[in-house]
C-alpha positions in Angstrom: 14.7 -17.7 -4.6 18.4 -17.4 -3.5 18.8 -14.9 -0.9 21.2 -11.9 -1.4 23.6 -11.6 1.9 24.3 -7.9 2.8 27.0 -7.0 4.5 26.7 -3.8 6.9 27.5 0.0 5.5 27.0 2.7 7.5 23.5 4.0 6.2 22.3 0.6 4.3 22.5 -3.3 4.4 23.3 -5.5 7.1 23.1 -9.2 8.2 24.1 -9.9 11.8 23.1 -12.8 14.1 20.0 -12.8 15.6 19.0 -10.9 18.4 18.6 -12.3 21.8 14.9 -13.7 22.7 15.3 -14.1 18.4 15.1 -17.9 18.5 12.4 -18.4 21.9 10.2 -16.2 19.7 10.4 -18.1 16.6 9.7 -21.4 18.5 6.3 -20.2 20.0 5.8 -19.3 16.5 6.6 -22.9 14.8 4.6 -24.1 18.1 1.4 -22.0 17.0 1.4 -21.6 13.2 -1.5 -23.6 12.2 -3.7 -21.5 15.0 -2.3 -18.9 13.5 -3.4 -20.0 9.8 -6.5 -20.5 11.2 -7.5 -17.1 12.9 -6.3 -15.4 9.8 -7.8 -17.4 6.9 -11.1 -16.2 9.5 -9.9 -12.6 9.3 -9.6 -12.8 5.5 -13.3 -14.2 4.5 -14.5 -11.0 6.1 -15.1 -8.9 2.9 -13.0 -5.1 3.5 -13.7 -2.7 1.0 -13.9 0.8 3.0 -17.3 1.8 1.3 -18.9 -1.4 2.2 -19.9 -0.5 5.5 -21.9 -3.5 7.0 -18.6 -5.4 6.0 -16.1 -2.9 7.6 -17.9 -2.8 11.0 -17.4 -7.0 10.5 -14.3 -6.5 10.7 -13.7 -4.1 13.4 -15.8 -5.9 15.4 -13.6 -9.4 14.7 -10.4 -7.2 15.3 -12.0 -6.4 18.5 -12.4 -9.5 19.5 -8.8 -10.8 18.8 -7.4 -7.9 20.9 -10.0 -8.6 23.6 -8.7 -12.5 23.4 -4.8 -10.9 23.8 -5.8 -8.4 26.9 -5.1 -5.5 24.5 -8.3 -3.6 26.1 -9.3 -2.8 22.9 -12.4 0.1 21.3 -13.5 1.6 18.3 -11.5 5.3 17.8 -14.8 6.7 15.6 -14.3 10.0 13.6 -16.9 13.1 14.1 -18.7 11.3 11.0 -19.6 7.3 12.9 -20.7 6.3 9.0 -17.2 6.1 8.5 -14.5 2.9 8.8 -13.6 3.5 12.3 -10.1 2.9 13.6 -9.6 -0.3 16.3 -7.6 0.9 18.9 -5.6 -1.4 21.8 -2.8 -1.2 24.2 -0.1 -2.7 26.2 1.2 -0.9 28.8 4.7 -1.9 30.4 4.8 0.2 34.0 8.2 1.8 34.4 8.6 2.3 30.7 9.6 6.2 29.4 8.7 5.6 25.7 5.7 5.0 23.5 5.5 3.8 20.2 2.3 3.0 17.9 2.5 0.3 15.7 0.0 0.9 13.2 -1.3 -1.5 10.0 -5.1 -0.8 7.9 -7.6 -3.6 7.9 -9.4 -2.6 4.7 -8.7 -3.7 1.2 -8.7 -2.8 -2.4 -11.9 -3.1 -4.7 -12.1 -6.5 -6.3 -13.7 -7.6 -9.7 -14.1 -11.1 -8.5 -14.4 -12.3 -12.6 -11.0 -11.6 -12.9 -9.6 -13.7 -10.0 -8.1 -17.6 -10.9 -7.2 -19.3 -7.8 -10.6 -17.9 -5.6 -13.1 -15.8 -5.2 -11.3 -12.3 -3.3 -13.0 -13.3 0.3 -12.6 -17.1 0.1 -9.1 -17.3 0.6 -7.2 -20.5 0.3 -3.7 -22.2 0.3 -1.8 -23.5 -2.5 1.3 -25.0 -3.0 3.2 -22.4 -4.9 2.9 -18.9 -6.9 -0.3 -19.8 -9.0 2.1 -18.8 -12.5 4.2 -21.6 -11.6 1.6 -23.9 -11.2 0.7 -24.2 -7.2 -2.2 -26.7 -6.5 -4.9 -25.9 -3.5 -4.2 -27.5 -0.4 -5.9 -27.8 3.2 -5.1 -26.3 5.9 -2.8 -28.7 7.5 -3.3 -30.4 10.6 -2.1 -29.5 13.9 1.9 -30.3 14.1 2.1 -31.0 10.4 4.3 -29.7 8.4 4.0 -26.2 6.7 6.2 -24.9 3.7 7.5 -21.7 4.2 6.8 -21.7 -0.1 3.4 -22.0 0.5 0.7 -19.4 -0.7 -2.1 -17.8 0.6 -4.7 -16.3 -2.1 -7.5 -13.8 -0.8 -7.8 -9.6 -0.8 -5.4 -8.0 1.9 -3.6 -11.5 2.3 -0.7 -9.1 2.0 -2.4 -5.6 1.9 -2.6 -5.2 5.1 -3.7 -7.5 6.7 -0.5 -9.6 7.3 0.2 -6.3 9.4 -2.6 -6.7 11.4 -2.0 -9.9 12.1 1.7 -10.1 12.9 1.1 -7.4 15.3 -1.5 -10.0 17.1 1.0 -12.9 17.1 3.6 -11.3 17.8 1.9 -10.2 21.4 1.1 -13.9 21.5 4.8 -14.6 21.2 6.5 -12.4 23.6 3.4 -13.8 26.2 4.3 -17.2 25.4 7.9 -16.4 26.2 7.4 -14.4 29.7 8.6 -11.1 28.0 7.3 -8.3 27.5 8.2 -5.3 25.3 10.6 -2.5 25.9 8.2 0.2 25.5 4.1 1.0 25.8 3.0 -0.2 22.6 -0.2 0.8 21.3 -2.0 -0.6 18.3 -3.8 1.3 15.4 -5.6 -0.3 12.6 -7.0 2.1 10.7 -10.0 1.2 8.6 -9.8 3.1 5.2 -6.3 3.7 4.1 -7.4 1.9 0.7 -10.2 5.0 0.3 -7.2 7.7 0.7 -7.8 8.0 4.3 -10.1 11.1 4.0 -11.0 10.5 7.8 -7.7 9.9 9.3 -7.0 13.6 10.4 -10.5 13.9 11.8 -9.6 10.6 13.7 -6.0 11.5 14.8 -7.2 14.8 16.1 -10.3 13.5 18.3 -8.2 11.1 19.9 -4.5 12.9 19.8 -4.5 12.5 23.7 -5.2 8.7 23.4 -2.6 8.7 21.0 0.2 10.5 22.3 3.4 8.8 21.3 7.2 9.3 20.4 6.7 8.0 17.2 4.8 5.4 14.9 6.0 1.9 13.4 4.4 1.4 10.4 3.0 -2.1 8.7 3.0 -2.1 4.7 4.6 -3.0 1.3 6.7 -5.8 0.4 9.8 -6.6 1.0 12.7 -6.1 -1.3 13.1 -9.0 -4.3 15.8 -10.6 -2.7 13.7 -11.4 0.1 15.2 -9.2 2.6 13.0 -6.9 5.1 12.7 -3.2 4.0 13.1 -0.3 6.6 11.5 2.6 5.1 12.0 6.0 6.2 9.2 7.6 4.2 6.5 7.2 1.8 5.2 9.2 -1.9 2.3 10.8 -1.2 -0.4 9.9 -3.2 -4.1 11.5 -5.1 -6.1 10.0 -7.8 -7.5 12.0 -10.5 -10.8 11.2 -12.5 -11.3 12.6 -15.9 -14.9 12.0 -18.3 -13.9 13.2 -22.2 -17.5 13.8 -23.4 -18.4 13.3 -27.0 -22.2 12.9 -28.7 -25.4 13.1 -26.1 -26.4 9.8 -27.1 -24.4 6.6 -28.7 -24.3 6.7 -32.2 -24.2 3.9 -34.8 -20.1 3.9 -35.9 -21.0 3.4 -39.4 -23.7 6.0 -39.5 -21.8 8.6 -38.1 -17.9 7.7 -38.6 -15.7 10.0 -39.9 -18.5 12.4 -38.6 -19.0 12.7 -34.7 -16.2 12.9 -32.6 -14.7 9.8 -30.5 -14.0 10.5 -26.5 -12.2 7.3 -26.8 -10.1 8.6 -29.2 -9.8 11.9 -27.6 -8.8 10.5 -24.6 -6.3 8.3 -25.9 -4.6 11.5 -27.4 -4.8 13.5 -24.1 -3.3 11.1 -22.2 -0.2 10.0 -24.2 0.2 14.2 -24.4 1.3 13.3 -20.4 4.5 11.4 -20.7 7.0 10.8 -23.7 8.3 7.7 -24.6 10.8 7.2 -21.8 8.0 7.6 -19.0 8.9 11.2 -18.3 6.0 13.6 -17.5 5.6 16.4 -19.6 3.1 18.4 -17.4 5.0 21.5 -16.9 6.3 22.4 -13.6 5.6 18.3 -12.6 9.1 17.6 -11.4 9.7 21.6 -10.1 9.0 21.0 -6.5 10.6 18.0 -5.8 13.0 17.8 -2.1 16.5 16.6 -2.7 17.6 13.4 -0.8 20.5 14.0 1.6 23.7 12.4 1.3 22.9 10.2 3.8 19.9 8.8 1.9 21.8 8.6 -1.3 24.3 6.4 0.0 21.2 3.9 2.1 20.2 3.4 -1.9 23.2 3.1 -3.3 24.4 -0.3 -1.1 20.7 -1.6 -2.1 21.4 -4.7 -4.2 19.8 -4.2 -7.8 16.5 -6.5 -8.5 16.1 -4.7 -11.8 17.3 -8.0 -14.0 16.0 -10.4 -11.7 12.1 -8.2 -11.6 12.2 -7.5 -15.9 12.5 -11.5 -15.9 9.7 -12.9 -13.4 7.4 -10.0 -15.0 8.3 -10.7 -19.1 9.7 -7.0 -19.3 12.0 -6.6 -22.4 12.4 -2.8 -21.9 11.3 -0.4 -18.5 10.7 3.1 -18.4 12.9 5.6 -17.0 16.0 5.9 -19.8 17.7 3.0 -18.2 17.6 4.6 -14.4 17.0 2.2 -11.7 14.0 1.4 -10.4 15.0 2.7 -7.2 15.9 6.0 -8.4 12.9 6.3 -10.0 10.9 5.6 -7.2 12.2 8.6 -5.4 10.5 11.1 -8.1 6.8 11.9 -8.7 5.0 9.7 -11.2 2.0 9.7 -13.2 -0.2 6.3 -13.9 -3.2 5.8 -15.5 -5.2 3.2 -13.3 -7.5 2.5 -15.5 -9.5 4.0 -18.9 -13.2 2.9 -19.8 -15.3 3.9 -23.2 -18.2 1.5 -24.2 -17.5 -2.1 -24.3 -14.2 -4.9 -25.9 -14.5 -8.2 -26.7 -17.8 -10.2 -27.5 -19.4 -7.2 -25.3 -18.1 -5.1 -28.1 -20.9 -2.6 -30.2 -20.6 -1.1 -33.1 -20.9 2.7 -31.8 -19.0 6.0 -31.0 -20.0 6.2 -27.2 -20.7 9.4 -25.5 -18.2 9.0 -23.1 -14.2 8.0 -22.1 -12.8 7.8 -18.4 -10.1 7.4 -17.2 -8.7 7.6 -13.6 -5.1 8.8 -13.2 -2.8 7.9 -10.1 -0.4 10.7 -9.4 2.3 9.9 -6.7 4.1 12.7 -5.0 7.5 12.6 -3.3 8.8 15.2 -0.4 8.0 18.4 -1.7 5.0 17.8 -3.8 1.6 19.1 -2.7 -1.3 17.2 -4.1 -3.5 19.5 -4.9 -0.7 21.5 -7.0 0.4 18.7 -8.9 -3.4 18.2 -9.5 -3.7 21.5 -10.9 -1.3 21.4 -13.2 -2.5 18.4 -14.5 -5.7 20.1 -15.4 -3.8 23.3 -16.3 -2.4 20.3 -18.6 -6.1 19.4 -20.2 -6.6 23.3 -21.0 -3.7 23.3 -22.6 -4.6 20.0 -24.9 -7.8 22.5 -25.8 -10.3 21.0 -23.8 -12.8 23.2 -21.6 -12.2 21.4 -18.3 -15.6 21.5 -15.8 -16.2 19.9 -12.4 -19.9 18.5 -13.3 -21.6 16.8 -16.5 -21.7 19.4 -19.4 -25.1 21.2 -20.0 -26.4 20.8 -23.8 -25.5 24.5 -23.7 -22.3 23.8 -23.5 -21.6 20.7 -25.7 -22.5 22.8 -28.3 -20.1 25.5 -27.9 -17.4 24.0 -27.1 -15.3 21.1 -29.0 -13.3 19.6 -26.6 -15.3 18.9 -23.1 -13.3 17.1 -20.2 -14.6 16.7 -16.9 -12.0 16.8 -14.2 -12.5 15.6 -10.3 -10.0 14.9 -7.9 -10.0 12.5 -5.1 -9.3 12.9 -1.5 -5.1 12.9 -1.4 -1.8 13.2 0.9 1.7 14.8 0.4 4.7 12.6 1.5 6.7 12.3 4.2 10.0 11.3 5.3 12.0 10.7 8.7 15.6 11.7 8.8 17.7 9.1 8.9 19.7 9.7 11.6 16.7 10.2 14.1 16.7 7.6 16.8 13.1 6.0 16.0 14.7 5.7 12.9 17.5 4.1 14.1 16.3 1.9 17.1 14.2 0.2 14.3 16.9 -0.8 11.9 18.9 -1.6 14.6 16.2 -4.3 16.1 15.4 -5.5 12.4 18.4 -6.2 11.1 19.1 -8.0 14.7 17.2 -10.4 13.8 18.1 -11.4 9.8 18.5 -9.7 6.7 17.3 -5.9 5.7 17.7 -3.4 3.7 17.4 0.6 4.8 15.4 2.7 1.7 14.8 6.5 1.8 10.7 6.0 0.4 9.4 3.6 -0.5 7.4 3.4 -3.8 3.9 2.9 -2.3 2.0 5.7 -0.4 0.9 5.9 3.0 -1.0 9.3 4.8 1.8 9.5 7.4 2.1 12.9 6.8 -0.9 13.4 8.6 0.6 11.8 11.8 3.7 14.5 11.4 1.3 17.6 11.2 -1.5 16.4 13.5 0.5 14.7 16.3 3.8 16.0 15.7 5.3 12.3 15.5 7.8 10.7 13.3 7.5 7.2 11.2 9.4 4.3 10.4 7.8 1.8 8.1 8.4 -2.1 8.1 7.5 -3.3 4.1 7.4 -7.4 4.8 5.1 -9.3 2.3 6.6 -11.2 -0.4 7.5 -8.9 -3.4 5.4 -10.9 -5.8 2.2 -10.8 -4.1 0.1 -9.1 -6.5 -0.9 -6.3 -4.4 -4.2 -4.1 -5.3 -4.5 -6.5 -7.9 -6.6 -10.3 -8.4 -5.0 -13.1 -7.2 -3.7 -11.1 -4.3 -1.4 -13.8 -2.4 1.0 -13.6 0.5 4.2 -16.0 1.0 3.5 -18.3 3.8 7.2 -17.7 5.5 6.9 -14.1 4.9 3.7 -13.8 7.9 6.1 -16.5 10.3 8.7 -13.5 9.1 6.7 -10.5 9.9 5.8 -11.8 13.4 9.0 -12.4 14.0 10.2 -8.8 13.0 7.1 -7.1 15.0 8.6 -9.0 18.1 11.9 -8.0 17.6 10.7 -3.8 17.3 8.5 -4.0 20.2 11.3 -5.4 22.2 14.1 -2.6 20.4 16.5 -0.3 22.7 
């Protein structure tokens, strides 16, 4: 992929020459990178969905273990509930210093369905060659000095999401060792341990241990980097809440060509209600949806405005003949709320496929929120939403009772959720990072980014600000199967988490 240059304006793009301590970094790097490989292929075959408890402990205990090996003097930050993901916690404290950042990333991952995943099995992660669409074969992992494409592919759950944060945190402490430095600030390190869940323990967590945590601010590990392959600085993040909703039709399956044209489909009732959410652009229709939403400041407009356009180069790689939106860029649209359904179930497809109206439809929608949005409003008026379509909307399965009154039955339950949050650009976490990441190669500067991250939380329970670092290749299938990460983009990241801890 050719790589877009940037030239430097005032609130967005720049490419300068790297940083000094840049290049000594990068050679402990290319000195250690099949180590490197190595730990973290380890740190990927540890299964990491949040719920699965015995598996998540696993992993906090090999995170542990890593900062234990780096001196971090590393424990377990538990919540008032211990059942729940706990946060690993470690430190390195530079005497004389008068600031202290956290540099967080999350070590759990998204829910797989291991059937629907071509190169490998979610936790057995593996290299290939190139992007599996293009075709990349599977590889070893090299020996020690060999060579290593930067083009190379690594396939597992969280290869990306998040765990390429967590582990160019690591190395990048190994690197600044290696080179006699140290960084310009305390650094302390959170991984927390179910961002993928929602985080519905993170406020418990920052509160029990705001002293340990004290800070002047936060750098944060997500997201990808922008198409061209440049680093993103984000300033914020949407906020984010899921929504599940049941449409309930008979009490028991019925034969389709018994009772067809009869009994009432929820798949087909659900179908209806949720194309009454959006018209054929992709705008919401839920009234009052966009009502709330903050303004970007001149400031911001113009960091999106020298952002280079990837909207011809992303509708080719992803066979898009048309996008949503009325023409509007993808990174304008980013910066509103949006509505996605993340998935819909009714009976069974395919050769699994019955003959039957089935009693029930699901679907579970995924409502992102921008500055200004509260979750549990925009929540509300997405149920307000289903009234409106006629249903009776409950919080529980209906009784018989009810079934029989009413015609339209939908059962609504939100999921734990977060608002957004922003940092002004002209604050000076904000701009110490930017300075030290475009030191040290090509970035952009973006207002939010698309994804969602609780940093809110970190704003109203520790009164601390946030700059996020988005790294992982673009194309890397995130929250999806055949989750990969860009083998130059982890050298990359390490690289970039050097460069921050050492920033002015």
């Amino acid at each position: 992929m050719s790589m877009i240059r940037l030239r430097w304006i005032a609130t967005g793009a720049l490419l300068l020459a790297p940083a000094p301590g840049a290049a000594q970094v990068g050679n402990s790097v290319a000195q250690q990178r099949v180590p490197i490989l190595r730990e973290y292929l380890d740190l990927l075959a540890i299964p990491n969905i949040a719920s699965d408890t015995a598996n998540i402990r696993r992993n906090a205990d090999r995170l542990l273990q890593m900062m234990a090996k780096r001196g971090l003097s590393p424990r377990l930050l538990e919540a008032d509930d211990v059942a729940v993901p706990p946060a690993v916690y470690g430190e390195w404290l530079v005497p004389g210093a008068t600031r202290t950042f956290v540099i967080y990333a999350h070590y759990d991952g998204q829910p797989v369905t291991p059937s629907d995943w071509k190169s490998t099995q979610p936790f057995v992660p593996v290299l290939r060659t190139a992007r599996l669409d293009r075709p990349g074969k599977l590889i070893p992992l090299p020996a020690e000095g060999a060579a290593i494409d930067p083009e190379w592919r690594i396939y597992a759950r969280s290869a990306s999401d998040d765990k390429l944060g967590v582990m160019a945190i690591l190395a990048a402490v190994d690197a600044l060792r290696a080179q006699g430095q140290r960084p310009a600030f305390n650094v302390k390190i959170f991984l927390e341990g179910e961002e993928e869940a929602g985080s519905p323990n993170l406020r418990s967590v920052l509160t029990k241990h705001a002293a340990t945590l004290k800070s002047d601010g936060w750098v944060i590990v997500d997201g990808p980097a922008h198409p061209s392959g440049a680093r993103q600085v984000v300033l914020g993040v949407r906020g984010d809440v899921n929504l599940d909703i049941v449409v309930h039709g008979p009490a028991r399956p019925l034969h389709s060509g018994h009772y067809g044209n009869w009994a009432p489909n929820p798949a087909m009732m659900l179908s209806r209600l949720l194309a009454s959410m959006k018209d054929e652009n992709g705008r919401v229709t839920i009234t009052g949806f966009y009502d709330d939403v903050a303004p970007l400041g001149r400031a911001e407009r113009q960091a999106i405005a020298v952002v280079p356009s990837a909207d011809a180069q992303l509708r080719e790689d992803l066979g898009l003949a048309t996008t949503e939106g009325g023409g509007r860029s993808l990174l304008d649209l980013i910066h509103e709320p949006s509505l996605n359904i993340n998935g819909i179930r009714s009976a069974d497809v395919g050769e699994k496929a019955r003959n039957v109206i089935p009693t029930t439809a699901s679907a579970t929608l995924d409502l992102r929120l921008v500055k200004g949005n509260d979750h549990k409003r925009q929540v509300a008026r997405v149920i307000e939403h289903i009234k409106r379509q006629g249903f009776t909307v409950l919080d529980r399965e209906p009784t018989m009772e009810e079934r029989r009154r009413f015609a339209k039955i939908a059962t609504a339950i939100p999921q734990s959720g977060y608002n957004a949050e922003r940092t002004e650009l002209a604050h000076p976490l904000a701009q110490s990072v930017i300075a030290a990441v475009k030191g040290s190669g090509d970035a952009v500067v973006l207002p939010t980014l698309g994804g969602s991250l609780p940093l809110y939380l970190l704003s109203e329970t520790l009164g601390a600000p946030s700059v996020t670092l988005s790294l992982a290749n673009h194309d890397n299938n995130q929250h999806a199967e055949d989750e990969n990460l860009r083998i130059g983009n982890l050298w990359g990241a390490i690289e970039t988490l050097a460069a921050v801890m050492r920033m002015k």
